[in-house]
Residue frames as a rotation matrix with the C-alpha (Angstrom) as fourth column:
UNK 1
0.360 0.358 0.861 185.16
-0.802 -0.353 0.483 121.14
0.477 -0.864 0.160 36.82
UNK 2
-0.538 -0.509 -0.672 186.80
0.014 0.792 -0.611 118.89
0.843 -0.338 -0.419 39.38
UNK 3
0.585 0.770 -0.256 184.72
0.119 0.230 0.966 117.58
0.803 -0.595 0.043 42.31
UNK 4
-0.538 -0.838 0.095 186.49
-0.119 -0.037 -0.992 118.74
0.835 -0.545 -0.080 45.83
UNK 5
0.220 0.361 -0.906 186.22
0.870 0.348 0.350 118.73
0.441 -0.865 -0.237 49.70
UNK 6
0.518 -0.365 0.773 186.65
-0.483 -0.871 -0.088 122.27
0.706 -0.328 -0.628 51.52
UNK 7
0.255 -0.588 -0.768 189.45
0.900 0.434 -0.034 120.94
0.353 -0.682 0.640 54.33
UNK 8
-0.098 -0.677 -0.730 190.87
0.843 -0.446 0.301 124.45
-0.529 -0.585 0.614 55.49
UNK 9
0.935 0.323 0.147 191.10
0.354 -0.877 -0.324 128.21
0.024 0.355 -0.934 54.88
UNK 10
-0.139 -0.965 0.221 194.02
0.820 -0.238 -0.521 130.20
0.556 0.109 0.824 53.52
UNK 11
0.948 -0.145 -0.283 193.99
-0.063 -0.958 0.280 133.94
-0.311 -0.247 -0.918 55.61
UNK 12
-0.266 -0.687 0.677 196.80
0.964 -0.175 0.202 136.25
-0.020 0.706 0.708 53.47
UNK 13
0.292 0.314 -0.903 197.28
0.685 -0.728 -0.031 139.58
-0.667 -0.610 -0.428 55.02
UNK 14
-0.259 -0.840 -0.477 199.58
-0.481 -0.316 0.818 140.96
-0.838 0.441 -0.322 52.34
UNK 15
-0.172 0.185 0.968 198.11
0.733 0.680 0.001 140.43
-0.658 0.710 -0.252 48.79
UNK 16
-0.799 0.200 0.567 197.05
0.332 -0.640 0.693 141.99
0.501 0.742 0.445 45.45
UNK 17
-0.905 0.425 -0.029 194.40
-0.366 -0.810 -0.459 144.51
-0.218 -0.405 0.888 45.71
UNK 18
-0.398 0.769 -0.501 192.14
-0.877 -0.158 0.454 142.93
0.271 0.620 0.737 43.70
UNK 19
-0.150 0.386 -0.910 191.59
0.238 0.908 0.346 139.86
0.960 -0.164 -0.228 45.96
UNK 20
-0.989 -0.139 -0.049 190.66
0.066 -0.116 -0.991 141.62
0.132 -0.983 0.124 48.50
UNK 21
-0.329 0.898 0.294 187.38
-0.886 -0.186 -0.424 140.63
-0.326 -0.400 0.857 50.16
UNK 22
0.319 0.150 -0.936 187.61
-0.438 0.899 -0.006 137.05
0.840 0.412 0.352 48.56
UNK 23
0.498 -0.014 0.867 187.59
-0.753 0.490 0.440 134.21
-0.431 -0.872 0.233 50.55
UNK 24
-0.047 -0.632 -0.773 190.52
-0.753 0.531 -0.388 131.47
0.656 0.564 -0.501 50.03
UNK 25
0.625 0.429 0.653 189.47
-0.675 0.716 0.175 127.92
-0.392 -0.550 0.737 50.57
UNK 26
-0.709 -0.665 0.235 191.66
-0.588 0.741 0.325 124.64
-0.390 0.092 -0.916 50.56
UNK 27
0.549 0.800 0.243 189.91
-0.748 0.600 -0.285 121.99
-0.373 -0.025 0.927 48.34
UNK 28
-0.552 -0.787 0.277 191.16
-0.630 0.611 0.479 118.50
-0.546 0.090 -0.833 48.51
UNK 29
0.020 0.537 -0.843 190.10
-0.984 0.159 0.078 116.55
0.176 0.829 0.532 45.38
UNK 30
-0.496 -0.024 0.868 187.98
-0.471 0.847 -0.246 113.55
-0.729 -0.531 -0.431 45.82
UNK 31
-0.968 0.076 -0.241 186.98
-0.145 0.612 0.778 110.60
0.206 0.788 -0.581 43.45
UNK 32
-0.346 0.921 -0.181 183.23
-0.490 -0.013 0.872 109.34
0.800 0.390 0.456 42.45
UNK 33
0.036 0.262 -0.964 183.57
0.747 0.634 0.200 107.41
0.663 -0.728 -0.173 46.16
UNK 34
0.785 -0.087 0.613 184.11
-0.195 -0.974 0.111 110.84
0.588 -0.207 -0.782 47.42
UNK 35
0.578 -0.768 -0.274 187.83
0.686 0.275 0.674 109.47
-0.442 -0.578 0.686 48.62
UNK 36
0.664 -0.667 -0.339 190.67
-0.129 -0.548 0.826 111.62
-0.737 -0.505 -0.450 49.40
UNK 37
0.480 -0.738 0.474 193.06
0.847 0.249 -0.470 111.84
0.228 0.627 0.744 46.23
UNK 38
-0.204 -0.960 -0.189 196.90
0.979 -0.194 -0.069 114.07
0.029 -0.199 0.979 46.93
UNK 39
-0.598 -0.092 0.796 196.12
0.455 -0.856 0.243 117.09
0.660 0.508 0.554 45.03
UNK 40
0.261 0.926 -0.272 194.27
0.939 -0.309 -0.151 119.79
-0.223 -0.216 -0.951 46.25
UNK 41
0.013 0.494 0.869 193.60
0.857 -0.453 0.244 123.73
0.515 0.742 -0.430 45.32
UNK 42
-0.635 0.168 -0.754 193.35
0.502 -0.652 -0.568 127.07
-0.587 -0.740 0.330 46.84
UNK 43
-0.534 0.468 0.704 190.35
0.729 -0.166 0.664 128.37
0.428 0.868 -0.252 45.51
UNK 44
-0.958 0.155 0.240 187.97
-0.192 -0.972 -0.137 131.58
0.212 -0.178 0.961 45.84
UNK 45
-0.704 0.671 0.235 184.76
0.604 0.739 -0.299 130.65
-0.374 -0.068 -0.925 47.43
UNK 46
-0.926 0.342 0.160 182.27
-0.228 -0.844 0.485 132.51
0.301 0.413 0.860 45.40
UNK 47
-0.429 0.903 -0.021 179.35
-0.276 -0.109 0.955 130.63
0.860 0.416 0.296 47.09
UNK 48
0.217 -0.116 0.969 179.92
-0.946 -0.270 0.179 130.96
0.241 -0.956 -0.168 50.95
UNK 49
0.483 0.010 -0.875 181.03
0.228 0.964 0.137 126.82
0.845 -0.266 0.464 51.19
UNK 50
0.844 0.097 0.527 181.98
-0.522 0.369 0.769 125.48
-0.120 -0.924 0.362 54.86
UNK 51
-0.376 -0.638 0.672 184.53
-0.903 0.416 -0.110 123.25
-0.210 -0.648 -0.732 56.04
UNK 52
-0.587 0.488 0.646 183.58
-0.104 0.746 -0.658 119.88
-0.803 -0.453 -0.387 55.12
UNK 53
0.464 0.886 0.009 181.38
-0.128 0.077 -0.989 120.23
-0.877 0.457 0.149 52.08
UNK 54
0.120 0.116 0.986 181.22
0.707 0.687 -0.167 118.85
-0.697 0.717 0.000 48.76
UNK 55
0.163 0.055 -0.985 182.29
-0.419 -0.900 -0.119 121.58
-0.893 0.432 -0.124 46.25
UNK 56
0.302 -0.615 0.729 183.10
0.934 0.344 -0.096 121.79
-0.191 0.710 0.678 42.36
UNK 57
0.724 -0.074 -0.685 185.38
0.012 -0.993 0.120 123.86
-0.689 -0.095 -0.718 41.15
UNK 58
0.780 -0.170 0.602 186.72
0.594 -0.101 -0.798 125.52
0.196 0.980 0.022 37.90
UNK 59
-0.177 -0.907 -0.382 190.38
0.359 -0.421 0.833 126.40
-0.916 0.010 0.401 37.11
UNK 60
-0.286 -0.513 0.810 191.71
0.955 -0.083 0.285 128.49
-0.079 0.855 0.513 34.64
UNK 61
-0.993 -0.080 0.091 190.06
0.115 -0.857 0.502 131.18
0.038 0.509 0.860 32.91
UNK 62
-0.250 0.947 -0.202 186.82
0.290 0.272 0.917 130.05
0.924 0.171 -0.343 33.26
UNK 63
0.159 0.290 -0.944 187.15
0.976 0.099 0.195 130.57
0.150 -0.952 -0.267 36.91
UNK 64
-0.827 -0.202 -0.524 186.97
0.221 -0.975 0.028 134.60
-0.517 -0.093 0.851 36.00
UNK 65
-0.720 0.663 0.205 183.70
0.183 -0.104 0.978 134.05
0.669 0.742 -0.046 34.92
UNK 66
-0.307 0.683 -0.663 181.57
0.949 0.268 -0.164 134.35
0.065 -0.680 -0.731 38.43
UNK 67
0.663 0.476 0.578 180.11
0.372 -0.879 0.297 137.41
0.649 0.018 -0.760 39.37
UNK 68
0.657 -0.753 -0.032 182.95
0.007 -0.036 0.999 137.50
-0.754 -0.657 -0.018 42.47
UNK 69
0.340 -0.917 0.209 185.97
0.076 0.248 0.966 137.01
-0.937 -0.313 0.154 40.45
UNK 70
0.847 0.081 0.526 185.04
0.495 -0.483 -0.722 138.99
0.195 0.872 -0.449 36.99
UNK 71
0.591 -0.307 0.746 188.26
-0.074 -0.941 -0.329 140.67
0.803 0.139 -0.579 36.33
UNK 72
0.606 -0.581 0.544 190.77
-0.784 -0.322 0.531 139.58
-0.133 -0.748 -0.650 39.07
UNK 73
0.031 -0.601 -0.799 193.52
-0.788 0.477 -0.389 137.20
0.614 0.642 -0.459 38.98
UNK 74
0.344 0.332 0.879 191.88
-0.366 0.909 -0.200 133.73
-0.865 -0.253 0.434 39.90
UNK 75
-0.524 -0.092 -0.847 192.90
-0.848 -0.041 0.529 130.75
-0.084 0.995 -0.057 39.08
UNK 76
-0.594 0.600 -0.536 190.43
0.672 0.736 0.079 128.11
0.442 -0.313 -0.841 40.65
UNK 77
-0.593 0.564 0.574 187.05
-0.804 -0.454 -0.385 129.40
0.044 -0.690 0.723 42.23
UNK 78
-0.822 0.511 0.251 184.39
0.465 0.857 -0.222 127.24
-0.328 -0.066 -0.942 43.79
UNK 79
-0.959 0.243 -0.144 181.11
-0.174 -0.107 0.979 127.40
0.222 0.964 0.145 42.07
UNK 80
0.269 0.897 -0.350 178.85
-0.687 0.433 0.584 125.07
0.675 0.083 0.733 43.35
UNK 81
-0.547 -0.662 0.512 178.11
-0.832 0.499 -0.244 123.49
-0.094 -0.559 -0.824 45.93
UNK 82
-0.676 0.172 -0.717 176.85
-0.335 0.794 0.507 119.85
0.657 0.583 -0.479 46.05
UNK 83
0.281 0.950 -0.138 173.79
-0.903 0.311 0.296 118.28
0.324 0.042 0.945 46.90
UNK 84
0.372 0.123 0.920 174.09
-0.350 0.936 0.016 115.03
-0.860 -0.328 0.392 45.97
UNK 85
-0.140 -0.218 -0.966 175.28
-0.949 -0.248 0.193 113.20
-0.281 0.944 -0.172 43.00
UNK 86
0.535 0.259 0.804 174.52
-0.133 0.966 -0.223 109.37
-0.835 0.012 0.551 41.24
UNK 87
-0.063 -0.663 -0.746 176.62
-0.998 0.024 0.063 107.80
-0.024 0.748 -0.663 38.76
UNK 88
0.935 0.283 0.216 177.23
-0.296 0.955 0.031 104.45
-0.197 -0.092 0.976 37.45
UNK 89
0.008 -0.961 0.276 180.05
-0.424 0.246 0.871 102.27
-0.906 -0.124 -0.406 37.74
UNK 90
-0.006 -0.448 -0.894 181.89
-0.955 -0.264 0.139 102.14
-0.298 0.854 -0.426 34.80
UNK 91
-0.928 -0.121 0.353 182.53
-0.113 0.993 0.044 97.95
-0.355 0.001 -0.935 35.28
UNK 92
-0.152 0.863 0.483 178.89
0.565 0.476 -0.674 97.70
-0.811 0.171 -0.560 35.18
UNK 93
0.502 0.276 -0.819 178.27
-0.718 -0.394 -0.573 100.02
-0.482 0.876 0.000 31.93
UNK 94
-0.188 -0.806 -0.562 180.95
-0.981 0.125 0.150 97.67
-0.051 0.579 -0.814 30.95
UNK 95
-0.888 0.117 0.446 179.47
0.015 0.974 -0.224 94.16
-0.461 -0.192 -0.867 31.83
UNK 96
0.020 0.863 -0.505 176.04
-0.082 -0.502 -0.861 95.94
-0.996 0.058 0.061 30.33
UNK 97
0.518 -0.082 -0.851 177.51
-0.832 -0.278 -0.480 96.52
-0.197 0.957 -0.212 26.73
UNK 98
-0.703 -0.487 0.518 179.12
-0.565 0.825 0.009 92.98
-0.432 -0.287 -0.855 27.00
UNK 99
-0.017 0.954 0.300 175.96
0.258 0.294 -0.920 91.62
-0.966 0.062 -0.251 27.36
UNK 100
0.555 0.724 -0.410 174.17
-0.399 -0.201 -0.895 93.61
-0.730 0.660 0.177 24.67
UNK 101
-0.349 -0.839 -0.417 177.59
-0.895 0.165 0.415 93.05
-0.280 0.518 -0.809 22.52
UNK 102
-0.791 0.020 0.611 176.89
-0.143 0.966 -0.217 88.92
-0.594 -0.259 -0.761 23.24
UNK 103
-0.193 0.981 0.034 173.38
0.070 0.048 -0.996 89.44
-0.979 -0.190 -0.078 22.27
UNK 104
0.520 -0.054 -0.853 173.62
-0.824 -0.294 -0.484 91.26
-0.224 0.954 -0.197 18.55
UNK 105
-0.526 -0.847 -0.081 176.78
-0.800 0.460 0.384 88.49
-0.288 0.267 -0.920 18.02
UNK 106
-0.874 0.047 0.483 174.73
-0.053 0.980 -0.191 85.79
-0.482 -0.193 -0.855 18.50
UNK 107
0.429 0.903 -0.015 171.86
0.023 -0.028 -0.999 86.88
-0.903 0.428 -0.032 16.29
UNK 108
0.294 -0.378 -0.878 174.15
-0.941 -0.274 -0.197 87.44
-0.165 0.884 -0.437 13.50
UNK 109
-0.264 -0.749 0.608 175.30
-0.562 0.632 0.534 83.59
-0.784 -0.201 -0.587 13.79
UNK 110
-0.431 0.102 0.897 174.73
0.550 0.818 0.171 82.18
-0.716 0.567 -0.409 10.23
UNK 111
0.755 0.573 -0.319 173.56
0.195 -0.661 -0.725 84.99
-0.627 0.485 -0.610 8.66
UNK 112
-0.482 -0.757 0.442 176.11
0.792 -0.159 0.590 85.18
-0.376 0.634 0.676 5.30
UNK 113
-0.340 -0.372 -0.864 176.19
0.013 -0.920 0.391 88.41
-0.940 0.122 0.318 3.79
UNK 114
0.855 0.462 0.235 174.18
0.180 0.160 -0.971 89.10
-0.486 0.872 0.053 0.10
């Protein structure tokens, strides 16, 4: 799943049958700061998303797994939208295990092996 922004609709008068009645949404893929990265998607909204909102969404095959897009030829649909989300910065998990790292080292100092 890749974390996106809805930015725009596709309208496509002239298509397969079997995408008809799907909605095609532009998502532009954004990082854990929710910034703007190049790529972005045309994807099937399968859960009515907006302009503007926080989506994830699944490529491939997997994205022929919704109840909307069983059986048609998707390859990206949106899923879910977002809420909210919390993470930690990697640096700090990393300055964290440092630490503990420091900690274990320095108990082991003089300790010789039986």
């Amino acid at each position: 799943m890749q974390l996106g922004r809805v930015i725009g609709t596709v309208w496509a008068t002239r298509k397969d049958e079997r995408l008809e009645g799907l909605r095609l949404l532009i998502v532009q893929d954004v990082d854990l700061q929710l910034r703007p990265k190049a790529s972005f998607t045309i994807a099937v909204d399968s859960v009515q998303s907006g302009v503007g909102e926080l989506v994830l969404v699944t490529k491939g095959s997997s994205a022929r797994q919704t109840r909307v897009t069983k059986d048609r030829p998707v390859d990206a649909v949106i899923m879910a939208s977002v809420d909210n989300l919390e993470f930690t910065d990697p640096a700090l998990l990393e300055q964290a295990y440092r630490a503990r790292l420091a900690q274990v080292e320095s108990g082991l100092d003089g300790y010789v092996e039986p």
